[in-house]
C-alpha positions as CSV (number, residue, x, y, z in Angstrom):
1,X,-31.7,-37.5,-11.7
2,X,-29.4,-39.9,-13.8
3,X,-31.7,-42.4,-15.7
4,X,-28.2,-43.2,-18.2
5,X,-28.6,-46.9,-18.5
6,X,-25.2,-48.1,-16.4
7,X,-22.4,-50.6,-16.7
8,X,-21.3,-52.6,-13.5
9,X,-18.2,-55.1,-13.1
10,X,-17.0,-57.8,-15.5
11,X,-18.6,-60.9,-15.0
12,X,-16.5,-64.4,-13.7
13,X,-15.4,-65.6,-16.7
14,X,-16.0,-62.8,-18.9
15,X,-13.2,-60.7,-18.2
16,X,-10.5,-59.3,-20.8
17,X,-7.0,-58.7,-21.1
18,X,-6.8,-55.0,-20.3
19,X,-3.2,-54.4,-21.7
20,X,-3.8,-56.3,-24.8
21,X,-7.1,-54.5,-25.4
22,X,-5.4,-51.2,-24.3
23,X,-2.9,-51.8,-26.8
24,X,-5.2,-53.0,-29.9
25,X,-7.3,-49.5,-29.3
26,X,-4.4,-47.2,-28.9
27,X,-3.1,-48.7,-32.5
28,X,-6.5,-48.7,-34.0
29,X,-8.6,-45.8,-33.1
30,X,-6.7,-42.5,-33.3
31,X,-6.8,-40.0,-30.4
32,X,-7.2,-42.4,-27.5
33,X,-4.9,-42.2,-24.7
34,X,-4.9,-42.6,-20.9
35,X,-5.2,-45.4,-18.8
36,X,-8.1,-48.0,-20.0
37,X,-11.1,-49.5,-17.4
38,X,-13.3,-52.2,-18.3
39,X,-17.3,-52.7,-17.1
40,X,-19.9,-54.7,-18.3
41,X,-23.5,-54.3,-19.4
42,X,-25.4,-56.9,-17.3
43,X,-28.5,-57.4,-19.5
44,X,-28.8,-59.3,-22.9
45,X,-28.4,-62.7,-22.5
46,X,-26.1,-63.3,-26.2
47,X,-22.8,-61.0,-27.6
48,X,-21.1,-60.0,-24.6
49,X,-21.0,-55.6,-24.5
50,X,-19.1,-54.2,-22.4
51,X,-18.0,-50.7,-21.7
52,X,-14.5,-49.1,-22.3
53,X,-13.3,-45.8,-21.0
54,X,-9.7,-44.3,-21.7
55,X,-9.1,-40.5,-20.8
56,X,-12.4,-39.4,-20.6
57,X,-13.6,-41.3,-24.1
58,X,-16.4,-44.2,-23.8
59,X,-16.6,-46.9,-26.5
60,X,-18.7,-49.8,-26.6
61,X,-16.7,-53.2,-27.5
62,X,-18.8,-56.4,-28.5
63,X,-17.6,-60.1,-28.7
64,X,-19.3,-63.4,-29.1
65,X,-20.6,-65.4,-26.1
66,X,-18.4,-68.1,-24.2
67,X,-19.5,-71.6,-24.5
68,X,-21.2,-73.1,-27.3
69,X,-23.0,-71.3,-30.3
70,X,-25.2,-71.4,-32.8
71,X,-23.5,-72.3,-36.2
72,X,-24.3,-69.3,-37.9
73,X,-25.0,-66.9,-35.0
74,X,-22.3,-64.3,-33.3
75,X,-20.8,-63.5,-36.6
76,X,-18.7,-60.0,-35.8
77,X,-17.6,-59.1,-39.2
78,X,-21.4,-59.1,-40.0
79,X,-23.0,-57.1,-37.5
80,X,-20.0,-54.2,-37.9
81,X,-20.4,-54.2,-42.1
82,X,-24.3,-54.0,-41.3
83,X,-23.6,-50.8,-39.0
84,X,-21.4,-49.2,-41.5
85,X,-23.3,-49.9,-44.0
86,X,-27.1,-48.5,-42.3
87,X,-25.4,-45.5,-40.5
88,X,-25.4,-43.0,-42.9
89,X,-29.4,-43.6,-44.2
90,X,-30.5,-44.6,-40.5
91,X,-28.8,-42.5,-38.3
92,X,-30.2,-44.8,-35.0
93,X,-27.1,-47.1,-35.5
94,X,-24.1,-46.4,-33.8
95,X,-21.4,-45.5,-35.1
96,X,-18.7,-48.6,-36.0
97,X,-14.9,-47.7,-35.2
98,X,-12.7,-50.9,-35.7
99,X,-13.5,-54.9,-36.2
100,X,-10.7,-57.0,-35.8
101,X,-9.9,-61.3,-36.2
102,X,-6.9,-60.9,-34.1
103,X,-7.9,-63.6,-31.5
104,X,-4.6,-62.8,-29.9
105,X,-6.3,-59.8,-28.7
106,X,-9.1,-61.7,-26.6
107,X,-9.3,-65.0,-28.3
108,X,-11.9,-63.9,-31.0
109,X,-13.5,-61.8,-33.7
110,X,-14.6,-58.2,-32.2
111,X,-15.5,-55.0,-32.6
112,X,-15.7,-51.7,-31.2
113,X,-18.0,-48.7,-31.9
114,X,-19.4,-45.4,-30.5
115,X,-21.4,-45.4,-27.3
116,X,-24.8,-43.6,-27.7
117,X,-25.6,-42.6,-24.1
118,X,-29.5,-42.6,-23.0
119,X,-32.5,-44.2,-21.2
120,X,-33.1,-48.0,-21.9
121,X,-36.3,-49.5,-20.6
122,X,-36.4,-53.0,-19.1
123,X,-39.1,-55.0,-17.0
124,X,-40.3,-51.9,-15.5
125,X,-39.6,-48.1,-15.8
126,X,-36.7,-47.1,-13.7
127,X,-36.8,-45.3,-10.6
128,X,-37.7,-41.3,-11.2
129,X,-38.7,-41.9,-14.3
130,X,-42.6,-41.2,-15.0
131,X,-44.7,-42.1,-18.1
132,X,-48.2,-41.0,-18.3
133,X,-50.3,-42.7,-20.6
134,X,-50.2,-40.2,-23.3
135,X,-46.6,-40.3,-23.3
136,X,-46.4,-44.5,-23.0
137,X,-48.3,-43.7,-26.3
138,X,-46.2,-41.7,-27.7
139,X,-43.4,-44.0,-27.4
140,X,-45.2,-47.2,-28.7
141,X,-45.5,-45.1,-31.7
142,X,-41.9,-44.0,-31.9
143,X,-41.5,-47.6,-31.6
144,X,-43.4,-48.6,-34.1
145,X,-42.1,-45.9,-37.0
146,X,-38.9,-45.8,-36.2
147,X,-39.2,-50.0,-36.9
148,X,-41.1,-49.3,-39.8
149,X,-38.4,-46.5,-40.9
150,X,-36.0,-49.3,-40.9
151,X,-37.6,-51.6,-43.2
152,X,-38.2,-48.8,-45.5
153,X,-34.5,-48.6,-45.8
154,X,-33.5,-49.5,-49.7
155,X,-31.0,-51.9,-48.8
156,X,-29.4,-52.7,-52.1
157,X,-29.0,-48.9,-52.7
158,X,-26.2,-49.1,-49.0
159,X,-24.7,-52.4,-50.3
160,X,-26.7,-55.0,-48.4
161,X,-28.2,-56.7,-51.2
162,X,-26.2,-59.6,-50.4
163,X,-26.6,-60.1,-46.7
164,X,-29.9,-62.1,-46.6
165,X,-31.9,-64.7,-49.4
166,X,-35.5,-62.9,-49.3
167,X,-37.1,-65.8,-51.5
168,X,-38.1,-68.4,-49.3
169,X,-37.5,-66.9,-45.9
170,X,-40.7,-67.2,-44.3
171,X,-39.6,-71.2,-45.2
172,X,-36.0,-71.2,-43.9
173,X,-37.2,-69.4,-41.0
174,X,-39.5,-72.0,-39.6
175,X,-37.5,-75.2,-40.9
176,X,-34.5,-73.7,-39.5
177,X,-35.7,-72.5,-36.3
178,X,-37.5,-75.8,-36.0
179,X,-33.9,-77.4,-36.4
180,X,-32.3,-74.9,-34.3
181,X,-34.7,-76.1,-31.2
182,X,-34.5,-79.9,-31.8
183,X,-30.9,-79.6,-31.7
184,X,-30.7,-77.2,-28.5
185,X,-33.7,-78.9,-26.3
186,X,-32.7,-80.7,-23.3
187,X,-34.4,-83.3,-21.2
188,X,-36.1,-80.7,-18.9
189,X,-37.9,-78.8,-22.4
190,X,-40.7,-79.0,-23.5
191,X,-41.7,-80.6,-27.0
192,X,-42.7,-78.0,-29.1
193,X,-43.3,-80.8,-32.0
194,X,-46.9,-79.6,-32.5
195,X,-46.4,-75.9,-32.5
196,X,-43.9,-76.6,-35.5
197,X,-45.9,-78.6,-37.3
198,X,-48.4,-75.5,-37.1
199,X,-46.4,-73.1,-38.5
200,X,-45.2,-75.7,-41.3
201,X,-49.2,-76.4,-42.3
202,X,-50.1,-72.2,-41.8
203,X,-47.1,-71.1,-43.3
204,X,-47.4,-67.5,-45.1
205,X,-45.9,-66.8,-48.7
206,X,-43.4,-64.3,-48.6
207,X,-43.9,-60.4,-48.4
208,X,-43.5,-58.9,-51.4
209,X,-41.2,-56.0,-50.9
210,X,-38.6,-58.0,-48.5
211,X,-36.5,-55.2,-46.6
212,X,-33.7,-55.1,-43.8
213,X,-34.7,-56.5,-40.7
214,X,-32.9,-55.8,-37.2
215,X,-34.8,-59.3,-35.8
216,X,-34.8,-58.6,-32.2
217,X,-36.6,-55.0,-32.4
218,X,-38.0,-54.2,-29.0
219,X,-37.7,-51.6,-26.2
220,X,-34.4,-53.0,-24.3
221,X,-32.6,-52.4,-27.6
222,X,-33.3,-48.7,-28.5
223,X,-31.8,-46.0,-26.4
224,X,-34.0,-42.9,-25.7
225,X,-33.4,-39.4,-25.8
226,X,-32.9,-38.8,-21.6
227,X,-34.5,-35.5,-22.0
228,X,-37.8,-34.3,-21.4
229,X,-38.9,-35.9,-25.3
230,X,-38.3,-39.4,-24.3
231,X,-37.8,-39.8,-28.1
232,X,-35.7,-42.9,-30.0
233,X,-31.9,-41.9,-30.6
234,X,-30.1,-44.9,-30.9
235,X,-31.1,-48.8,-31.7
236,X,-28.9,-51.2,-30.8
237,X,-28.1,-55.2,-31.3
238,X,-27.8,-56.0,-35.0
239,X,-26.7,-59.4,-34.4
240,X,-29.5,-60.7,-36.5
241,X,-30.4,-58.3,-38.8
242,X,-30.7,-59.7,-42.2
243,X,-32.5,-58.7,-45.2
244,X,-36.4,-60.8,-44.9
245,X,-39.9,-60.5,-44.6
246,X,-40.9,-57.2,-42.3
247,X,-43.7,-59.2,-41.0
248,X,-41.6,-61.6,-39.6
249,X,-39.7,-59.0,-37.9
250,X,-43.1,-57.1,-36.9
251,X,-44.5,-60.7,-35.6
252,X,-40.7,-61.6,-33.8
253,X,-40.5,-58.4,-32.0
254,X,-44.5,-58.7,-31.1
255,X,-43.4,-62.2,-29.1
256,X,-41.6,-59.3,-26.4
257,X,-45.5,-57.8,-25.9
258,X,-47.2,-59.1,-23.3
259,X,-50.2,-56.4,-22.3
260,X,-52.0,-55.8,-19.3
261,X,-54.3,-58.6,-20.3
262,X,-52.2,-61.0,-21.1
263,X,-52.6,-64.5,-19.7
264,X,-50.1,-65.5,-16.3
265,X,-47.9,-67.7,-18.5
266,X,-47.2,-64.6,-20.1
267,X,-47.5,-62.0,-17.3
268,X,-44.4,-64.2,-15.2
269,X,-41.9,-63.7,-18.1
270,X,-42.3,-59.9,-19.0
271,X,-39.1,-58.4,-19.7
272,X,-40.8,-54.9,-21.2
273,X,-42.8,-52.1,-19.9
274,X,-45.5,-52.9,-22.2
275,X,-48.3,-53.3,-19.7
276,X,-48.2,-49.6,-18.6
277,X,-51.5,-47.9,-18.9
278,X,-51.4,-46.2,-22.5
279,X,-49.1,-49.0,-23.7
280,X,-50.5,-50.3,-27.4
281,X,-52.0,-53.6,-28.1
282,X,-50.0,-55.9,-30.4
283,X,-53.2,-55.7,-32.8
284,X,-52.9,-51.8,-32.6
285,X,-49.3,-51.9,-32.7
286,X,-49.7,-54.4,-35.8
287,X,-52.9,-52.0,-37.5
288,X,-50.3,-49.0,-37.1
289,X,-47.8,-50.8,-39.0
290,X,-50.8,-52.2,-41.5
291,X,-51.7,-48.3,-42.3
292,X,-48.0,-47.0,-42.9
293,X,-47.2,-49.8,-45.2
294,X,-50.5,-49.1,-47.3
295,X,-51.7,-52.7,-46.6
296,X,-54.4,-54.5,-44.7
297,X,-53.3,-57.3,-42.2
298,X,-56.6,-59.2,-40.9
299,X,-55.1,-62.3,-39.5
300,X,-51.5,-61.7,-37.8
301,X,-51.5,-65.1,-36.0
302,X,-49.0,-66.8,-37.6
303,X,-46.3,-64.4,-37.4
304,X,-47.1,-63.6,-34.0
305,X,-46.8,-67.3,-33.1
306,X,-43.7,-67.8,-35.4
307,X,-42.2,-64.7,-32.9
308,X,-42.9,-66.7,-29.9
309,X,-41.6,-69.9,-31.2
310,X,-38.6,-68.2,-32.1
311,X,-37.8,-66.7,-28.8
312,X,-38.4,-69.9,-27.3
313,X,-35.7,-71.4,-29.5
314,X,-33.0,-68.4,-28.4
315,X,-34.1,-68.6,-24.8
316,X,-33.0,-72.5,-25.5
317,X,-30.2,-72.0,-27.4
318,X,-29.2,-69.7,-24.2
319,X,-30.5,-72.4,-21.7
320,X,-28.5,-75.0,-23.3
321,X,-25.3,-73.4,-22.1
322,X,-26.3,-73.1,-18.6
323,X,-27.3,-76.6,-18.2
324,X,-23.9,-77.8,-19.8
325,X,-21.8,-75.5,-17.5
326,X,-20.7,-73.3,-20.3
327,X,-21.4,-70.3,-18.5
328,X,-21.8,-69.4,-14.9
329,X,-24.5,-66.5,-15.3
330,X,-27.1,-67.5,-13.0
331,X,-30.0,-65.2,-14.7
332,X,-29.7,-68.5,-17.5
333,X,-31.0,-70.8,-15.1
334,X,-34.7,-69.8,-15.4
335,X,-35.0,-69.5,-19.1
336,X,-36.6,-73.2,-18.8
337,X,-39.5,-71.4,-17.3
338,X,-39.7,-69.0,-20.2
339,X,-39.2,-71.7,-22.4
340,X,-42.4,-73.6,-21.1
341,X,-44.6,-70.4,-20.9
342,X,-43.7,-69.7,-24.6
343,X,-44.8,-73.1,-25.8
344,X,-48.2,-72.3,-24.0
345,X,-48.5,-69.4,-25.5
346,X,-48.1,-70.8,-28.6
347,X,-50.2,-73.2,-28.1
348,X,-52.8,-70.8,-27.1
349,X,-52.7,-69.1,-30.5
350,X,-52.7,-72.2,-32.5
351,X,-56.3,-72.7,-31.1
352,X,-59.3,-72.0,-33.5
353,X,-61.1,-68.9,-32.6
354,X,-64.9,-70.0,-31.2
């Protein structure tokens, strides 16, 4: 049975120039040949990914969004120095071919790498595919190290020491994301004015071993081995990674958990098979991560709530171009939903326990 996450056709509006791409590739990467066909990953809601095939080769090309975008988000040349520069000490990063500025190619920055071929899972498992509990254990641990593996990474040994500001993160993190919202909310979103001023009043001082952070670490962006070991091979998305606090990114990527027990606010927006029976708790997942890094972690609240804000500010961000007409992708149009149960959610972990 084929459980190969698949490509389908270009969206409306999302199409490229197939001889102008043809022509960029043929120049660029050596060996390719043949006739070139065009799909397109349907999930993801940010950089467009879409999937190239000439003579029997498949490549993965990634461009920025249509529409509006953040100021500082979508940034090409970025992501691609960030692959290049983690792939030979974290071999779960593709491998980067060619990035290119020639907009007369498709009308922006882009770039192109290797595609690693494997199981994604979404909402739920797909069909034919089976997890017992042990095994949905197994993988929430393989999760959790190969995350951990990452921030273990010593990134001014590959060259990133320049990519990120470690001192003050935790800081610019929730005055920024608190702008980013303001600036993005439209008349139909919710407030959110109280949940940032929590996280201003409990803000945490900076970890003290800051470390590269992918920032949108969850199970839709690693591939797994489609054999019988089910094991990590590829993580994919760095359009965020930056150099920060690991308990941010533990805390962001915990916003994607919602558990069998989880509230219906929370239940009506899972995008991850983490309720399966043998899934980890977030406090389990967040102890593991406590015992590999040597250090105790008794109150994870305000990271956790920082993650949830913060996805409420992408799913926002994303929002804001549907309601504007900047894209026709009709998944968009509920995001307001997502954006309401977040801020509950939030809210719920702001209370004082009793």
């Amino acid at each position: 049975m084929d459980l190969i996450d698949k490509s389908t056709k270009v969206r409306q509006g999302e199409e490229l120039d197939f001889k102008r791409v043809a022509e960029f590739l043929k120049d660029n990467i050596p060996g390719l040949s043949g006739d070139l066909t065009v799909e397109q990953f349907p999930s993801g809601y940010s950089n467009l990914t879409y999937l190239i095939r000439m003579d029997g080769t498949e490549l993965i090309l990634r461009r920025p969004p249509i529409g509006r975008k953040a100021r500082t988000a979508h940034d090409m040349s970025r992501e691609y120095r960030i692959l290049k520069a983690l792939k030979p000490v974290f071999p779960y990063c593709p491998t980067p071919l060619v990035y290119s500025e020639d907009e007369s190619v498709m009308g922006c920055s882009f770039y192109v790498m290797e595609r690693i071929k494997g199981v994604i899972l979404r909402r739920d498992i797909p069909a034919g595919l089976t997890l017992s509990p042990g095994q949905m254990t197994s993988l929430c641990d393989d999760l959790l190290d190969v995350h951990y593996q990452l921030h273990s990474v010593d990134y001014r040994a590959v060259g990133l020491d320049g990519l990120g500001k470690p001192e003050g993160y935790v800081k610019r993190q929730v005055d920024g994301w608190s702008e980013r919202y303001r600036a993005a909310r439209t008349e139909d979103a919710p407030s959110f004015e109280d949940v940032m001023k929590w996280l201003s009043q409990e803000m945490r001082p900076d970890y003290a071993r800051p470390a590269v952070i992918h920032n949108d670490y969850k199970f839709d962006n690693v591939v797994l081995d489609p054999t019988a070991s089910m094991k990590i091979i590829g993580v994919l998305d760095w359009e965020m990674a930056t150099i920060g606090d690991p308990l941010m990114d533990l805390g962001s990527s915990l916003a994607y958990w919602v558990q069998a027990d989880d509230p219906l606010e929370l239940q009506t927006i899972r995008t991850l098979p983490t309720n399966l029976r043998g899934a980890l708790t977030r406090n389990e997942m967040v102890q593991r991560y406590a015992k590999k890094a040597g250090i105790t972690i008794n109150d994870f609240n305000f990271y956790y709530c920082f993650g949830v804000f913060r996805l409420a500010v992408i799913a926002q961000q994303i929002y804001y171009r549907f309601y504007h007409g900047q894209t026709k992708d009709p998944r968009f149009k509920a995001l307001i939903v997502a954006v309401h149960n977040l801020e509950l959610t939030a809210l719920r972990v702001m209370r004082p326990k009793r």
